[in-house]
C-alpha positions in Angstrom: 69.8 121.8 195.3 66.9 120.5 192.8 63.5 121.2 194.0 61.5 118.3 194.9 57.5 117.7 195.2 54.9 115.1 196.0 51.8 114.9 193.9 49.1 115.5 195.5 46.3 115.1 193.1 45.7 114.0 189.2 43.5 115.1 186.7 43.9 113.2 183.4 47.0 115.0 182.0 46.8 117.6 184.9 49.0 116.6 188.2 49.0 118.6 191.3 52.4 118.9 193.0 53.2 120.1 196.8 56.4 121.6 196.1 59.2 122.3 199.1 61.2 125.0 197.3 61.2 127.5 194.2 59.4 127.0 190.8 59.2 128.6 187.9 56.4 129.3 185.4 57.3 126.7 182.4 59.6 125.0 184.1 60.3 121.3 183.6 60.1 118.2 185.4 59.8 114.5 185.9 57.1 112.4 188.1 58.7 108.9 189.2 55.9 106.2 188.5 56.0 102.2 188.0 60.0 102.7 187.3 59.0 105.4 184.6 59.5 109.6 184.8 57.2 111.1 183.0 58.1 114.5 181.7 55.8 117.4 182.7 55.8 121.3 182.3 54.4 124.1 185.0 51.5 125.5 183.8 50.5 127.8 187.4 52.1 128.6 190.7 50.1 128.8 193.8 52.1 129.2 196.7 53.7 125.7 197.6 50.7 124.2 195.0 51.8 123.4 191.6 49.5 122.8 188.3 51.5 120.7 185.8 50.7 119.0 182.3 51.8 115.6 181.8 53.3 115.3 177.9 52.8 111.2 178.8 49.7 109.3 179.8 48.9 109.0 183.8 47.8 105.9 183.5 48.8 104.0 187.6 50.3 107.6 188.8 49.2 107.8 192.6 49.3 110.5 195.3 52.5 110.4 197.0 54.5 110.2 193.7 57.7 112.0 194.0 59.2 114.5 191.2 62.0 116.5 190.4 62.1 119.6 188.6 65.4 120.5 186.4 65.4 124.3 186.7 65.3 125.0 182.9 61.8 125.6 180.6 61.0 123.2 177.8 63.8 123.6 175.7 64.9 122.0 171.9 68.1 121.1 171.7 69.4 122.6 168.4 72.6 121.6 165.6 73.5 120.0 162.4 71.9 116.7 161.7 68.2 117.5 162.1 67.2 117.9 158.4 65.2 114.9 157.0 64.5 113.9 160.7 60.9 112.5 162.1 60.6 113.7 165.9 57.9 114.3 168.2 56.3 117.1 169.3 59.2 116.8 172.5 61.8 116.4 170.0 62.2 112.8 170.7 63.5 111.4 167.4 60.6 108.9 166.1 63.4 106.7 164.7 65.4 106.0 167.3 62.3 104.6 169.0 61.3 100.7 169.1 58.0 98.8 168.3 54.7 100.5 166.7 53.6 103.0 169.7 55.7 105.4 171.9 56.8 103.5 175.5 55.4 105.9 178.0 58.9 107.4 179.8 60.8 106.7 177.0 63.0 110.0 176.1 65.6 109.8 172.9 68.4 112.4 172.0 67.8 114.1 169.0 70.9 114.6 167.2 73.7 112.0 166.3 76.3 112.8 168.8 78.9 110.5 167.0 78.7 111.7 163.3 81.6 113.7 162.1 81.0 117.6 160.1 83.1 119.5 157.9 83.8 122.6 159.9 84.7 125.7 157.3 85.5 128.8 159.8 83.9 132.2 159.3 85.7 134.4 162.3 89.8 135.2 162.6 91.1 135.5 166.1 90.4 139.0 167.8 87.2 139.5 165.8 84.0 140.9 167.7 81.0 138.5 167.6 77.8 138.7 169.7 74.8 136.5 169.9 73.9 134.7 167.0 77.0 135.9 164.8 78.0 133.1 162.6 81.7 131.5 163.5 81.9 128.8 160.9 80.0 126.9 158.1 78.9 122.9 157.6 77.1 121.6 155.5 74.2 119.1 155.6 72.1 117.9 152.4 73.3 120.5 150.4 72.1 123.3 152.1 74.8 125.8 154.2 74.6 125.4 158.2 75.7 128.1 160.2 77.6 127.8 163.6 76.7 130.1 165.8 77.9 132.4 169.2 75.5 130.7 171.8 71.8 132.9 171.6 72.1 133.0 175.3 75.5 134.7 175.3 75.2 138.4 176.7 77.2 141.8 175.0 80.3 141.4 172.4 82.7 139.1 172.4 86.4 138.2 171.5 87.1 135.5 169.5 90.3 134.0 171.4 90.8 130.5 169.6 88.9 129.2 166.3 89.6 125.7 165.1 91.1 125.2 161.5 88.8 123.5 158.8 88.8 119.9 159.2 86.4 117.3 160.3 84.3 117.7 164.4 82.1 116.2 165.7 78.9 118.3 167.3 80.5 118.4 171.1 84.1 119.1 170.1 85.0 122.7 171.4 85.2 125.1 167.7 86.1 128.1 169.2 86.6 130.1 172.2 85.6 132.9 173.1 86.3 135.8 175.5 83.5 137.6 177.1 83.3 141.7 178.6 84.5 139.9 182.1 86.9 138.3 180.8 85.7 134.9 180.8 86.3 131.7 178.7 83.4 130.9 176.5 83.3 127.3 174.9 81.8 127.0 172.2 80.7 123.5 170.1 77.9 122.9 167.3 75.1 122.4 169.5 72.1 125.0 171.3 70.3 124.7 173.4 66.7 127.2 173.5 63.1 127.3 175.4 60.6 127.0 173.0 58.0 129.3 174.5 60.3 132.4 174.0 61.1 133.8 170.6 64.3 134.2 169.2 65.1 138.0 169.0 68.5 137.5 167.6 68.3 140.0 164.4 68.6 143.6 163.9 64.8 144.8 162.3 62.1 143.0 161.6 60.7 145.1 158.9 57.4 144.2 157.0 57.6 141.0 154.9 57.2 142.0 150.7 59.0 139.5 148.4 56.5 137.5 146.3 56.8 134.3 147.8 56.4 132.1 144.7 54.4 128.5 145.5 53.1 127.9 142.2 49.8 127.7 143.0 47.9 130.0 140.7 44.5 130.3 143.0 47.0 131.9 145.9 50.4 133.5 143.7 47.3 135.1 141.2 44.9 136.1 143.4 45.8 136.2 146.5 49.8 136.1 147.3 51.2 135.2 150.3 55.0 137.1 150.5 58.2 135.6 152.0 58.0 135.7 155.6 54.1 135.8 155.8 51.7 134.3 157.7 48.5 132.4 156.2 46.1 129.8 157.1 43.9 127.6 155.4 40.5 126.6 157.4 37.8 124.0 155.9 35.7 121.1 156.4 37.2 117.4 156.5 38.0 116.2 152.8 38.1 119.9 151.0 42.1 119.5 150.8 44.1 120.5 153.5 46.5 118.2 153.6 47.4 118.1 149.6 46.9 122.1 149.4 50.0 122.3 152.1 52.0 119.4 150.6 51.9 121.3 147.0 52.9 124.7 148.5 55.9 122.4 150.7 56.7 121.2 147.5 57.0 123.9 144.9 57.2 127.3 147.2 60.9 129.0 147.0 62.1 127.5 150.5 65.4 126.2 151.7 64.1 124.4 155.0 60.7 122.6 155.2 59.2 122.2 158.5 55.4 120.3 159.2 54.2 120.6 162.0 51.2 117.4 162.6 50.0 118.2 165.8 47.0 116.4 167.0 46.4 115.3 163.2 44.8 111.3 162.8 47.4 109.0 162.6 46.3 107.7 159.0 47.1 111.4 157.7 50.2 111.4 159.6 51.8 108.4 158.3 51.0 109.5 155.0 52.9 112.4 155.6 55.8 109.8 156.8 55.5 107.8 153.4 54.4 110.5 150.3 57.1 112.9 151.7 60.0 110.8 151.3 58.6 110.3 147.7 58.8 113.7 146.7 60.8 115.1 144.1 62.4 118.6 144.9 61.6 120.6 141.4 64.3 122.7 142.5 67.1 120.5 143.4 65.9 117.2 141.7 66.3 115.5 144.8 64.1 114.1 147.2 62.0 116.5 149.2 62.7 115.1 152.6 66.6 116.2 152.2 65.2 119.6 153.6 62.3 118.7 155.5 62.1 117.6 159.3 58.9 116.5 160.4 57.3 116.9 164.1 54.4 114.5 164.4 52.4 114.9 167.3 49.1 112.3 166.1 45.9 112.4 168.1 46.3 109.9 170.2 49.3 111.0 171.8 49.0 112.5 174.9 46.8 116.1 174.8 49.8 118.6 176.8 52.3 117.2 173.6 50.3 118.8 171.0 50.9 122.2 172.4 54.4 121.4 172.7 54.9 120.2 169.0 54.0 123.8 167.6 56.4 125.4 169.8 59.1 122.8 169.0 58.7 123.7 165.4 58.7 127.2 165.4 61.7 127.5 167.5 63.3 125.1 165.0 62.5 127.4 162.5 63.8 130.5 164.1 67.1 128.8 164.3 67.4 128.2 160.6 65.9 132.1 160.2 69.3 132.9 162.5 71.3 131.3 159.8 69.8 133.2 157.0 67.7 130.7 155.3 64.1 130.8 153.7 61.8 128.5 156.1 58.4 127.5 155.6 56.6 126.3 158.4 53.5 124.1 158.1 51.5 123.0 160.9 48.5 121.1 160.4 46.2 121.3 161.8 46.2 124.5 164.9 42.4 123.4 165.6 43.8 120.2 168.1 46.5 122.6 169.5 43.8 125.0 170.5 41.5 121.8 171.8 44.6 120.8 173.9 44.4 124.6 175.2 40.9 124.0 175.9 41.4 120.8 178.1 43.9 122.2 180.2 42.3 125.4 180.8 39.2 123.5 181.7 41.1 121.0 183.9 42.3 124.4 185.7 38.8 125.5 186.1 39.3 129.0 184.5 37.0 131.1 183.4 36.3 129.9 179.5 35.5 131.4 176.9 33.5 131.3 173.3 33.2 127.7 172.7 35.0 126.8 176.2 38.4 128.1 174.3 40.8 130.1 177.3 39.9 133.5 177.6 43.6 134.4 176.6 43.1 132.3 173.2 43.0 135.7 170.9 46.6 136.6 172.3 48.0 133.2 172.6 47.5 132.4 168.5 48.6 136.2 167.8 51.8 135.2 170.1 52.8 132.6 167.9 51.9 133.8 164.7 54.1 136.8 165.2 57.3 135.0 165.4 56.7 134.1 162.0 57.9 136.8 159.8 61.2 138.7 157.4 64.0 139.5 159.3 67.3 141.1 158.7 70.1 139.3 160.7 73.3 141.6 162.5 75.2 141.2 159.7 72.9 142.5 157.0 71.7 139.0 155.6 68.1 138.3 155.6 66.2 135.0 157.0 62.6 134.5 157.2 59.9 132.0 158.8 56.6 132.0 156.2 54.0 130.1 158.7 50.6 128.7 156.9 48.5 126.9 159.4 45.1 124.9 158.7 42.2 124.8 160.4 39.7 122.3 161.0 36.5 124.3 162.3 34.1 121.8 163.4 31.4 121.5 161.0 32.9 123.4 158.7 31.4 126.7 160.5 34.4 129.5 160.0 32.6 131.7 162.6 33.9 129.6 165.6 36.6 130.8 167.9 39.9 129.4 166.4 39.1 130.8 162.7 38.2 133.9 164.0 41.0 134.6 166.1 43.4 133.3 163.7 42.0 136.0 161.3 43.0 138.7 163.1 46.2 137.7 162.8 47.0 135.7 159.6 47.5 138.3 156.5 46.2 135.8 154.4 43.1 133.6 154.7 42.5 131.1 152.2 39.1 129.4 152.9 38.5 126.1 151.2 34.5 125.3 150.8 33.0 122.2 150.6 30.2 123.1 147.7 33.7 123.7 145.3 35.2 120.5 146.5 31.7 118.3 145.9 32.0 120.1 142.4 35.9 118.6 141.9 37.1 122.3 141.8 40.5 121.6 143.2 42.1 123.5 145.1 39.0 124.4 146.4 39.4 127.6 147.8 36.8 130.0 147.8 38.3 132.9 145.5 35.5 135.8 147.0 35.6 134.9 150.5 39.8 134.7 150.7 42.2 137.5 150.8 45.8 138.6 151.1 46.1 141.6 153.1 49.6 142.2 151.4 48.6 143.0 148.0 47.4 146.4 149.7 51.2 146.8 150.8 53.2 149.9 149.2 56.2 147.8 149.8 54.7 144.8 147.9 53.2 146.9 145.2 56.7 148.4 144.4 58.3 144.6 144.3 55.7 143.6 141.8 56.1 146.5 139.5 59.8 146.2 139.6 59.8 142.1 139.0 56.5 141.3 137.2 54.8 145.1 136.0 52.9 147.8 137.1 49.5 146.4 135.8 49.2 143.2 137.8 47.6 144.4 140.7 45.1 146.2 138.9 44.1 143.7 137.1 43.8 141.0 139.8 41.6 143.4 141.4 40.0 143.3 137.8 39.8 139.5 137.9 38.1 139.1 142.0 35.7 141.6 140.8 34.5 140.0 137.9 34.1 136.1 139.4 32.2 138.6 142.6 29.9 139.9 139.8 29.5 136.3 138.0 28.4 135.0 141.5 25.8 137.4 141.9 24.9 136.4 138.6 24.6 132.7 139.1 22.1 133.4 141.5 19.7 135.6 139.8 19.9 132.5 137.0 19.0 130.3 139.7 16.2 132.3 140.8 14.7 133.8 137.3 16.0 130.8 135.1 17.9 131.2 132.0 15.6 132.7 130.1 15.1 135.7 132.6 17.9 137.6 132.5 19.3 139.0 129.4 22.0 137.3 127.3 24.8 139.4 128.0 24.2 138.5 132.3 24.8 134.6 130.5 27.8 136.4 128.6 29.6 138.1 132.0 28.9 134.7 133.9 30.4 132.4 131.9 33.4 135.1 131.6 33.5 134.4 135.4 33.6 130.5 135.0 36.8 130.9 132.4 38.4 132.2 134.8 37.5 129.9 137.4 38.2 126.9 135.1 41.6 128.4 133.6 43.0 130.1 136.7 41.6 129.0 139.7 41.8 125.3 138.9 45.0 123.5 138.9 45.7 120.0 138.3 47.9 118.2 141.1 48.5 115.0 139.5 49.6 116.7 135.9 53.7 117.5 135.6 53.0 120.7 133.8 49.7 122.2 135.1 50.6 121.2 139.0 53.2 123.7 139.1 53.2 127.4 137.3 56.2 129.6 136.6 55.4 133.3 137.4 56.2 133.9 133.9 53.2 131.6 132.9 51.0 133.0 135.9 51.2 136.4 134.2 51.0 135.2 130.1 47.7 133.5 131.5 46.4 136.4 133.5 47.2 138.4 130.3 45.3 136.3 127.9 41.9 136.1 130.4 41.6 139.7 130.7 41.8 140.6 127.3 39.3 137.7 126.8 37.3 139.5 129.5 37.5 142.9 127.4 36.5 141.4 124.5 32.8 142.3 123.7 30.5 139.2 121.9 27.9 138.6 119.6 25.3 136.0 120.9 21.2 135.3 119.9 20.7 133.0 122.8 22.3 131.9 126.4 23.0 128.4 124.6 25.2 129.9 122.0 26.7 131.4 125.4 27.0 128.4 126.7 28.6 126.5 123.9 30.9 128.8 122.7 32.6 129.4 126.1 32.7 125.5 127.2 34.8 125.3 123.6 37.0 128.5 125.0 37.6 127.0 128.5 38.2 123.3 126.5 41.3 124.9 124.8 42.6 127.0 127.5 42.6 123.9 129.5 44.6 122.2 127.1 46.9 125.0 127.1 47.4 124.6 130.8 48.4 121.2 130.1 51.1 121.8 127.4 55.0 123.1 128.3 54.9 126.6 127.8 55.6 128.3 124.9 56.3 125.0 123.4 54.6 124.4 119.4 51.8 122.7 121.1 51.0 125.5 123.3 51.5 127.7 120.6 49.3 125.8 118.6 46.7 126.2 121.1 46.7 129.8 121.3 46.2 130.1 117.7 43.1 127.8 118.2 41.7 130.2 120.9 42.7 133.8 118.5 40.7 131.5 115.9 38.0 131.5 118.5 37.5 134.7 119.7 37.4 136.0 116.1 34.5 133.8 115.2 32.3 136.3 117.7 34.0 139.1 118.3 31.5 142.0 118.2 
């Protein structure tokens, strides 16, 4: 029998149930009010005296309410037909819904039960399959689909009956199998899996080192983030969140997109809703949304859902990992999800933290962040969940809790400052302050010798430390003026803005300049540094000045020409022309 409880007492989001049986941490289950159940999840256990979060609003819920708890946690329900999908953080899909806002109660399935796949079987009868082994193939958009032995199945398995290739639909049995008791196992297209737990369905999960290629120069040059990396990207409001993560959706080397908006304004959402359809896939030269499912979770839906939405994603994301794919997860912004932590934690009177945060906050982001990550699957195929979060630290202070907990976990930290952005120095992330911890990898520093060459690292390394020095630079200028300092300070500053202007800045509405090849990355990298080694002749810091504005003119134009094409050619000849005219 179900167990039943009577509400005893509501905070906001926060019900208190008297319960009259067993209840599980996470567990699910619905309050009847005004003809509506409301879907809520346990958040603590106190003898008969239950603390759950409401995902709806409260709004008219009274003492005395009755609910009824389903025995299972928060779960996704997983199969073809989610790709290009809009849901909400519960995994209601958006499009099935009516009007403008959601109807509180109002729960829809989120996969087509009555479309029709093309089954393509992997297995033979009598083969040995565990968890997660893949028994046949559809596809959706373009991109392979794997069906799989049920994640919850326990030991090996024999496959008894699999169903010839033809046309099913997602609850028609596709194979059977025999467990070590001896049992019948049904199996169709669709899983089911808790969100809170990780999927631990591979064999190793060795450390991520694969180049993971977005074509952003400011983060593939300086600071790369590898497949199946973690990253985040904290700034103030209008420093470019948004359209940094909607470049790297677009151009990294992904298979399946997932964005996570959770607690995000509705204005930015439902521009993610309307530019992402828009997109053009450089890679497939079809639209963007083909592989991309969106969670939306806006901020003024109800608090407990925004915690909900980055779980849904994730566990999304694992499933595709299972299958062998590249994912890259975006979820924008983790600031709200940790304010939704906050409220509840409040609302349950714990002890708080820095800022009010939960005490627990350090290990709840490092949780999450950790089933990110490279993975090789029980059949020696590889998958991989890349996770870049954002982070919207209230006045722009990166000291407060959620940064600074989601630096000790992110490998790469890509800080985005609002004195670049008032100088239009897009994308503006702060080159000195960010890092990648993975370019001090062994692993990683054997992949780029092998695919790009043993140099590179150096002379990144080169490159940081020369925009550090023009920094310091800048400042003694701005103290002593520019005639105190000698002319070749003026000479290694404005060495430090070509780089700035030719690498670090990157046009986003321009075809050629919004996205660059590796190839190009490394002729441009090339070209700067020998620049850089190049000693010059100069009388004055305004001969400085207007000989390297004329430099950083043509390299810019180079940027905007198709490689290697006459024009860019053309260009280069300009700038050897250049460097001639004062070469020491």
């Amino acid at each position: 029998m179900a167990t039943k409880g009577t509400v005893s007492g509501v905070i906001a989001n926060m019900v208190t149930l008297v319960v009259d049986g067993p209840v599980a941490q996470n567990e699910i289950c619905y309050i009847s009010t005004g003809g509506d159940r409301l879907m809520a999840e346990v958040i603590k256990v106190v003898g008969t005296h239950v603390y759950v979060q409401v995902f709806e609003s409260t709004r008219g819920l009274k003492v005395g309410a009755e609910a009824e708890f389903t025995g299972h946690m928060l779960e996704v329900t997983l199969g073809p037909g989610m790709l290009s999908k809009n849901y909400d953080g519960l995994q209601n899909d958006l499009d099935k819904m009516d009007g403008v806002f959601l109807k509180r109660g109002q729960y829809t399935y989120p996969l087509d039960k009555g479309s029709k796949w093309n089954f393509v079987p992997l297995v033979k009868v009598g083969d040995k399959v565990e968890a997660a082994s893949w028994l046949g193939r559809v596809e959706e958009n373009f991109q392979p689909l794997k069906i799989m032995v049920p994640f919850t199945q326990k030991g090996v398995c024999t496959v008894k009956s699999i169903v010839d290739e033809g046309e099913y639909s997602l609850e028609d049995v596709v194979a059977v199998l025999t467990d070590e008791e001896g049992n019948d196992v049904h199996v169709n297209m669709i899983q089911k899996w808790p969100v809170k737990r990780a999927m631990t369905n591979y064999k190793e999960k060795p450390r991520p080192f694969k180049l993971l290629e977005t074509g952003v120069r400011v983060i593939d040059t300086i600071n790369p983030i590898v497949e199946g990396g973690t990253g985040f990207i904290p700034g103030p409001f209008g420093t470019g969140k948004t359209v940094l993560q909607h470049a790297i959706s677009k151009q990294a080397e992904a298979d399946i997109v997932i964005i996570a908006a959770c607690g995000e304004r509705a204005n930015e959402v439902v521009e993610i809703f309307t530019e992402f359809p828009e997109l053009v896939d450089p890679h497939t030269g079809r639209k963007l949304m083909e592989r991309t499912i969106i969670i939306a979770n806006t901020s003024n839906m109800p608090v407990a859902a925004r915690e909900a939405s980055v779980y849904t994603a994730m566990t999304i994301a694992e499933y595709y990992r299972s299958m062998g794919l590249k994912v890259l997860l975006m979820a924008d912004s983790t600031s709200r999800w940790a304010q939704a932590l906050r409220e509840m934690s409040n609302r349950m009177e714990e002890l708080p933290g820095p800022d009010a945060f939960p005490m627990d906050l350090s290990s709840i982001i490092s949780n999450f962040y950790g089933r990110a990550g490279y993975v090789v699957l029980g059949n020696g195929e590889t998958g991989s969940i890349t996770f870049i979060g954002t982070v919207s630290p209230a006045g722009g202070n990166l000291k407060e809790p959620v940064t600074e907990n989601t630096k000790k976990v992110a490998r790469c930290f890509y800080a985005l400052e609002q004195d670049r952005a008032d100088k239009k120095r897009y994308p503006a992330v702060n080159p000195i302050d960010s890092y990648s911890k993975y370019i001090e990898y062994p692993e990683f520093e054997e992949y780029i010798k092998k695919h790009i060459n043993g140099e590179w690292i150096g002379k990144v390394n080169e490159i940081k430390n020369r925009l550090q020095r023009g920094k310091e630079i800048a400042e003694q200028i701005n103290i002593l003026g520019d005639d105190g300092v000698p002319v070749e300070y003026h000479v290694t500053f404005w060495k430090s803005e070509l780089i700035d202007f030719v690498i670090l800045q990157q046009d986003a509405f321009d075809e050629i300049d919004a996205v660059t090849p590796m190839e190009r990355q490394e002729d441009i990298l090339n070209m700067i540094i020998d620049i850089c080694h190049t000693e010059f002749e100069f009388d004055n810091f305004n001969e400085v000045m207007d000989y390297f504005k004329k430099m950083i003119n043509v390299c810019k134009q180079m940027n905007y020409s198709k490689f290697k094409s006459e024009e860019y050619e053309g260009f280069r000849k300009q700038l050897q022309e250049l460097i001639e005219e004062r070469k020491a």
